[in-house]
N, C-alpha and C positions, 0 to 999 in steps of 0.2 A: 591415481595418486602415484608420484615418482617417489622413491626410495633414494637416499644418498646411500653413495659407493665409497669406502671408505680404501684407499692403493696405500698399499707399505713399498718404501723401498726395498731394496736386496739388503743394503747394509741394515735397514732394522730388523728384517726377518732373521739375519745371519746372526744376528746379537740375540734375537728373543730365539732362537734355537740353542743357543750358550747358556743361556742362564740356567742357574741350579731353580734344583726344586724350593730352596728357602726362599732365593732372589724371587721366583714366581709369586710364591705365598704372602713376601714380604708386596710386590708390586700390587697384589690383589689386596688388601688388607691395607693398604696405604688408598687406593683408588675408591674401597667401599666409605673409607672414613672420608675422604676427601670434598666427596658426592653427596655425605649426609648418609648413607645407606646403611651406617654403623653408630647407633646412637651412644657415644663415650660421655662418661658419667665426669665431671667436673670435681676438682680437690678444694677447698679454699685452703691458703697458704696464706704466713705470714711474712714477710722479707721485710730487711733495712737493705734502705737506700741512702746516700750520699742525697740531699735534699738537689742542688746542684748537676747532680748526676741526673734523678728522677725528671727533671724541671728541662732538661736539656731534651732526655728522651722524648718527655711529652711534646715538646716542640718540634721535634722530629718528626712522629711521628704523624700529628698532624699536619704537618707540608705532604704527607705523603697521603692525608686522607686515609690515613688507619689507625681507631684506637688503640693507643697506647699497649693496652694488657693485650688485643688480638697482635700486635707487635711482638711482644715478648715471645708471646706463642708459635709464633713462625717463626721468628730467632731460636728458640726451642729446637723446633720440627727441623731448620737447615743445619742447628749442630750437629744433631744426633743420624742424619744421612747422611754428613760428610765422611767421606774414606778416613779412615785413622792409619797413619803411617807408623 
């Protein structure tokens, strides 16, 4: 049975040698839930939408072939990792 070999560059080792211990823990913790390996419990929420607004989304989201609320949810998840200036 062969084994895949998985090569880092220099520039990624040089980067994952930078990172703090939180960016670690954050990376790992982003990776277990990513993978399923972290079972996170669900909230049901209520929200108003703009009828218009919801209606457009949803047709968005389906050209993209992703449900609408799995949309939101990674709209969600790219806020909350963007760098805050």
């Amino acid at each position: 049975m062969i084994k895949a070999t998985q090569l880092f560059s220099d520039e990624y080792l040089d980067r994952c040698a930078q990172m703090s211990t939180e960016e670690i823990a954050r990376f790992l913790d982003d990776y277990r839930r990513i993978h399923g390996q972290v079972k996170v419990k669900s909230k049901l929420i209520s929200l108003k939408v703009p009828e218009d607004l919801l209606a457009a989304f949803k047709f968005q989201a389906r050209l993209e072939n992703m449900p609408y609320q799995t949309k939101i949810k990674a709209l969600m998840r790219d806020y909350l990792r963007t760098e805050r200036k």
